[in-house]
Structures are given as structure tokens and as C-alpha cells.
Backbone as CSV, one residue per row, in Angstrom:
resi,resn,N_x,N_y,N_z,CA_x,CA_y,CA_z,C_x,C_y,C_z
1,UNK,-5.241,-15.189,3.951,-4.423,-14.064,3.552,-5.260,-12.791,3.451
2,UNK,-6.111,-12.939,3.095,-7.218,-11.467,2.868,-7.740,-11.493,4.448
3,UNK,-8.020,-12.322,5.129,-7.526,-11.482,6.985,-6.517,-10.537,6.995
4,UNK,-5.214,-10.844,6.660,-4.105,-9.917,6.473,-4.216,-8.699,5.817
5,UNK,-4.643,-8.761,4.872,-4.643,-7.504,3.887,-5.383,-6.657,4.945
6,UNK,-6.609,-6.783,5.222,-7.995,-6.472,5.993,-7.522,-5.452,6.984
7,UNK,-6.686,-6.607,8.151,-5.987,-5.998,9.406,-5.358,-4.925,8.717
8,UNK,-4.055,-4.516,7.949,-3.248,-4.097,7.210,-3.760,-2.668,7.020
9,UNK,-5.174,-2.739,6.045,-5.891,-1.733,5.162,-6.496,-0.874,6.765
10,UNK,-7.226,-1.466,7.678,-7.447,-1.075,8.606,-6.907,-0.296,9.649
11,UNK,-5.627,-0.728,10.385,-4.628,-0.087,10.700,-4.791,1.588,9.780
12,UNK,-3.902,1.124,8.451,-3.572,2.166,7.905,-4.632,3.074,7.636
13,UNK,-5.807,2.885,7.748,-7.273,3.662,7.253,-7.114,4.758,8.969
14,UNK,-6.539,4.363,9.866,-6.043,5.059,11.211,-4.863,6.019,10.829
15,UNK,-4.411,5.547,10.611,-3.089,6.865,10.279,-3.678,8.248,9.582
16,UNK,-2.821,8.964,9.431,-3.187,10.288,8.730,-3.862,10.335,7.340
17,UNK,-5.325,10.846,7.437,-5.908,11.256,6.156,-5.168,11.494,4.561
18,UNK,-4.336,11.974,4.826,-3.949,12.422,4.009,-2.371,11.063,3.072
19,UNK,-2.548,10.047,4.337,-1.305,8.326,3.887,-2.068,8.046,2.428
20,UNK,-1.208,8.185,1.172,-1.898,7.040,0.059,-1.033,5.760,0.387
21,UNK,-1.550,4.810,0.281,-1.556,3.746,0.234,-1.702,2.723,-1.069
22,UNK,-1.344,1.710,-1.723,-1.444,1.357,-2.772,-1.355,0.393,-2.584
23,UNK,-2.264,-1.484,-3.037,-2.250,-2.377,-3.144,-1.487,-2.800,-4.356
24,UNK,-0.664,-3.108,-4.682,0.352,-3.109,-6.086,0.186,-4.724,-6.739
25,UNK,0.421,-5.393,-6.118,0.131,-6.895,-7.110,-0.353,-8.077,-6.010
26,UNK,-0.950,-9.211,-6.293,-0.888,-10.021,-5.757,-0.738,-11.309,-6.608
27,UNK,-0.062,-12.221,-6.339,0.436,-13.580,-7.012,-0.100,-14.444,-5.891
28,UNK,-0.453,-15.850,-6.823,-0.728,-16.627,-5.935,-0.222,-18.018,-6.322
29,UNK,0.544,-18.943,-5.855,0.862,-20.073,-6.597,0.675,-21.545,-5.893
30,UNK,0.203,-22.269,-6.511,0.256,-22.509,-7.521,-1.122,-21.671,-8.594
31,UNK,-1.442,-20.736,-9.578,-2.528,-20.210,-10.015,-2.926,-21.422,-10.329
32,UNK,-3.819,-22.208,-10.334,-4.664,-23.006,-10.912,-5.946,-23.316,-10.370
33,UNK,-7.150,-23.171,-10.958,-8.065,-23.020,-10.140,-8.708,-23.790,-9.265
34,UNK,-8.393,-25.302,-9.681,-8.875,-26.647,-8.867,-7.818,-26.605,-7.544
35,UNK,-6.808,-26.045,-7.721,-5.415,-26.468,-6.742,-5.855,-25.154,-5.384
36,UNK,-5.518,-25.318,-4.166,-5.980,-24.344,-3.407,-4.559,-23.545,-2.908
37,UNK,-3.893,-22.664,-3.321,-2.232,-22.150,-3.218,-2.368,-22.159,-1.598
38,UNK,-0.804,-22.469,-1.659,0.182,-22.860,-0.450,1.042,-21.452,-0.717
39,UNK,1.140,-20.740,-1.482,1.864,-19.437,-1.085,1.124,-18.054,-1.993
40,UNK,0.980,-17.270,-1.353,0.583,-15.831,-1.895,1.625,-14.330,-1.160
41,UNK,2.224,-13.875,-2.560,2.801,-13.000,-2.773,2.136,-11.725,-3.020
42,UNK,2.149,-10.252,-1.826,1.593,-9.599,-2.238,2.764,-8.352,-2.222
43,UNK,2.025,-7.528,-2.800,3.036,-6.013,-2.302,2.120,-4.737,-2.290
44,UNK,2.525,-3.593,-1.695,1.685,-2.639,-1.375,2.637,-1.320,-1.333
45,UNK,2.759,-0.487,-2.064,3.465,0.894,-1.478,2.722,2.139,-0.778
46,UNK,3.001,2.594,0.446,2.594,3.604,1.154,3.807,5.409,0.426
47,UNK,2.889,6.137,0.662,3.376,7.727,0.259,3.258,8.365,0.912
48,UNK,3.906,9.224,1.483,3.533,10.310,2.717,4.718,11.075,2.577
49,UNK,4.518,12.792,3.170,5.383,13.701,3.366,6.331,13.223,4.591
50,UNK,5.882,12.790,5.687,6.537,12.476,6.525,7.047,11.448,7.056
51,UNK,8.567,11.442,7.607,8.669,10.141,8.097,8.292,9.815,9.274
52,UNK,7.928,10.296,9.656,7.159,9.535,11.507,5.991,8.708,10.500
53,UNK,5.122,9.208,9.700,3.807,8.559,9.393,4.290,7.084,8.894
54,UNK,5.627,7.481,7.729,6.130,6.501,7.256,6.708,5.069,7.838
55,UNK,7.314,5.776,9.278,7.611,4.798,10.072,6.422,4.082,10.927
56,UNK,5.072,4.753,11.132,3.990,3.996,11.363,3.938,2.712,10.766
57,UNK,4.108,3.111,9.381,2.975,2.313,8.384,4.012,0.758,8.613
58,UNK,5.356,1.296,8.507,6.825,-0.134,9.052,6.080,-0.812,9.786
59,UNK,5.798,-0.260,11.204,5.693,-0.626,12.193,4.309,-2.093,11.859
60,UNK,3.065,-1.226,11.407,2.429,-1.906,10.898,2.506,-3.337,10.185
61,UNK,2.825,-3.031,9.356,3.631,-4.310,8.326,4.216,-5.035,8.644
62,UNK,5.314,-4.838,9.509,6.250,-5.868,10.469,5.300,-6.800,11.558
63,UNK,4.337,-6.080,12.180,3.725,-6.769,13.194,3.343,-7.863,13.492
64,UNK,2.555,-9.051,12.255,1.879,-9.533,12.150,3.382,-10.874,12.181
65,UNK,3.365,-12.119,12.398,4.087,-13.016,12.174,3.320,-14.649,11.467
66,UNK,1.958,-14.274,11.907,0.874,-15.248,11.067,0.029,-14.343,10.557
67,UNK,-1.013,-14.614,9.926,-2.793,-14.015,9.630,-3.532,-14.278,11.091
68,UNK,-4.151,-13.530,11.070,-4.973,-13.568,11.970,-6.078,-14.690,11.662
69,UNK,-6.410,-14.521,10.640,-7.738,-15.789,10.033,-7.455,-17.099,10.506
70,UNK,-8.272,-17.774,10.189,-8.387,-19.566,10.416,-7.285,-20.430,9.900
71,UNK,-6.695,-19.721,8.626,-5.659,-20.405,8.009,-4.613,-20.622,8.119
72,UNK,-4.260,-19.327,9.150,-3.217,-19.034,10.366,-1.526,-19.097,9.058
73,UNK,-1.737,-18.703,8.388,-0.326,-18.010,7.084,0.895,-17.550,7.903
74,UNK,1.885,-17.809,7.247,3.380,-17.840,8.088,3.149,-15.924,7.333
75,UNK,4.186,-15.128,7.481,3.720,-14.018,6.896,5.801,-13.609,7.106
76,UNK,5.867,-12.928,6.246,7.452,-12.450,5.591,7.532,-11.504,5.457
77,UNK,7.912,-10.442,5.658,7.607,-9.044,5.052,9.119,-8.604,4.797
78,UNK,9.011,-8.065,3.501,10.513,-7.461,2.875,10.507,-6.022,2.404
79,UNK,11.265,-5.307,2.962,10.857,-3.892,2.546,11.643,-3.535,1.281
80,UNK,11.187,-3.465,0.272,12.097,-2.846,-0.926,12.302,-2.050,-1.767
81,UNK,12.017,-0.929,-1.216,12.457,0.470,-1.504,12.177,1.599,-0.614
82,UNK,12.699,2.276,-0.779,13.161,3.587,0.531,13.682,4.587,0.018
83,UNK,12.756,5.950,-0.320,13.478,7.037,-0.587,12.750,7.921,0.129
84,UNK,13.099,9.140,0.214,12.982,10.771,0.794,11.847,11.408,-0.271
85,UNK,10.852,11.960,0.200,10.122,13.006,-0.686,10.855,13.687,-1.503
86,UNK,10.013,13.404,-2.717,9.930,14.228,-3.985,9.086,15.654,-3.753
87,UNK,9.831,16.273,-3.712,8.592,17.591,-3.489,8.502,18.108,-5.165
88,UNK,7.560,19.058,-5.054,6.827,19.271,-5.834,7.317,20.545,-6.819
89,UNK,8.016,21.152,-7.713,8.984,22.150,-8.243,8.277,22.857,-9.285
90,UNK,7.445,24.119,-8.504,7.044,24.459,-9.770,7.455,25.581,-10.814
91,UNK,8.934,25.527,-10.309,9.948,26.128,-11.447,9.709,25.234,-12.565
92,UNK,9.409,23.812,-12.566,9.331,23.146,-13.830,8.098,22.863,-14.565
93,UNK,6.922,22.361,-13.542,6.011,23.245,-14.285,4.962,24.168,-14.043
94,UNK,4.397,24.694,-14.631,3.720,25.860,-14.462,2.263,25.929,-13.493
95,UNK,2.338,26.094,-12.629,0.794,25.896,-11.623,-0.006,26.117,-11.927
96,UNK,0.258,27.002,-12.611,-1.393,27.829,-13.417,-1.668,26.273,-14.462
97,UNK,-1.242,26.229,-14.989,-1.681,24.681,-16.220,-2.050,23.609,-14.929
98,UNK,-1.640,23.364,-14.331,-2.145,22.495,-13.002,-3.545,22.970,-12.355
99,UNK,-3.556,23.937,-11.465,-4.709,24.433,-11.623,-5.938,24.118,-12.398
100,UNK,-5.732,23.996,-13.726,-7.131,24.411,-14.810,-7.394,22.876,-15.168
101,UNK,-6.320,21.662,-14.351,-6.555,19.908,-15.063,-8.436,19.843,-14.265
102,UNK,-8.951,19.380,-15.148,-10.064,19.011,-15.322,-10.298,17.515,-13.647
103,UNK,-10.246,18.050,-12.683,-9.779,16.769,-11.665,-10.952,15.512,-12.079
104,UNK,-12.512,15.827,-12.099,-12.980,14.636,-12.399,-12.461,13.810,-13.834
105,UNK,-12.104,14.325,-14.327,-11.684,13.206,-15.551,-10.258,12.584,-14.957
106,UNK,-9.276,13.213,-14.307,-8.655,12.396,-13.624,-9.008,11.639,-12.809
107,UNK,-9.472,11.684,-11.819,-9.585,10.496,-10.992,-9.701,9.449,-10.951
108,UNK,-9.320,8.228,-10.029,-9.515,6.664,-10.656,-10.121,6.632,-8.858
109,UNK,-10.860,5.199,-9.363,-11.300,5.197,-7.758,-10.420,4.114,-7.649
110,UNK,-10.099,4.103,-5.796,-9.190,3.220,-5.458,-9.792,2.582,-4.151
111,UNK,-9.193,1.437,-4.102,-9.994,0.720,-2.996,-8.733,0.392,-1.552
């Protein structure tokens, strides 16, 4: 399964600079650590202004029908959620206070 992710992260590391991308959960079952799981559940949300990029990233995701790896994984993909950009309104809040956020104390690193 982490062949999959790999291919996945790769692809999308091709698309536009500017695609966030998000690894969101992974489940694996049976969790137990002696037992070696027969199914892993992952999910991932992509963000972008545009939909052509957006429809890349589909395209992507759909492709695969096994893993590429040794283990050769049946692979499912369910898309579940779909909306239109949120743009950004700064009738609500004020840019100037945006502006002055301190960005290194925000940041998280992401992989």
C-alpha cells in the first residue's frame, strides 16, 4: 500500500506548485501488531483554485486498479466530497491584521 501512496504523492508533486494536498487518515485492519492487515483504508484531500488542476488530481486517483508493489492490493477509490472555491472576502476580515500574522509561528511542516 505505501507503493500506492508513493506513486500518488509523486504524480501529484507534478501538478501545479501551488496543489495542497493532504494525507488525512490511514486505518488499517485488522490493527494488531502480530496479525499482518488484509485491508487498509486511507483518505487524502487535494485544494486548488482550479478545476482543470482538480480534475488532474481525479484522474490520478482513479488510475491505479492494484499497487504497483509486490503485494499487488485490489485498490477502490471513492470520491467524497466536491465543492467550488471558497475565495477569500476581505470585507470580513481585515488584511491589514493578516498581513502582520507572525507566518513562522504558523507553519506546520507537512509531508
Amino acid at each position: 500500500m505505501l507503493h500506492l501512496i508513493a506513486e500518488i504523492r509523486d504524480k501529484m508533486n507534478n501538478l501545479d506548485d501551488e496543489l495542497v494536498y493532504t494525507m488525512v487518515s490511514m486505518n488499517v485492519s485488522p490493527n494488531i501488531y502480530s496479525i499482518m492487515p488484509n485491508k487498509v483504508v486511507f483518505s487524502f484531500e487535494a485544494r486548488y483554485k482550479d478545476a482543470k488542476t482538480i480534475s488532474q488530481v481525479e484522474k490520478i486517483t482513479q488510475g491505479p486498479s492494484k499497487s504497483s508493489g509486490k503485494e499487488q492490493c485490489e485498490v477502490k477509490i471513492t470520491k467524497q466530497w466536491d465543492h467550488k472555491t471558497v475565495w477569500f472576502n476581505e470585507k470580513l476580515v481585515n488584511s491589514d491584521s493578516i498581513r502582520k500574522v507572525d507566518r513562522a509561528n504558523c507553519s506546520a511542516p507537512s509531508v
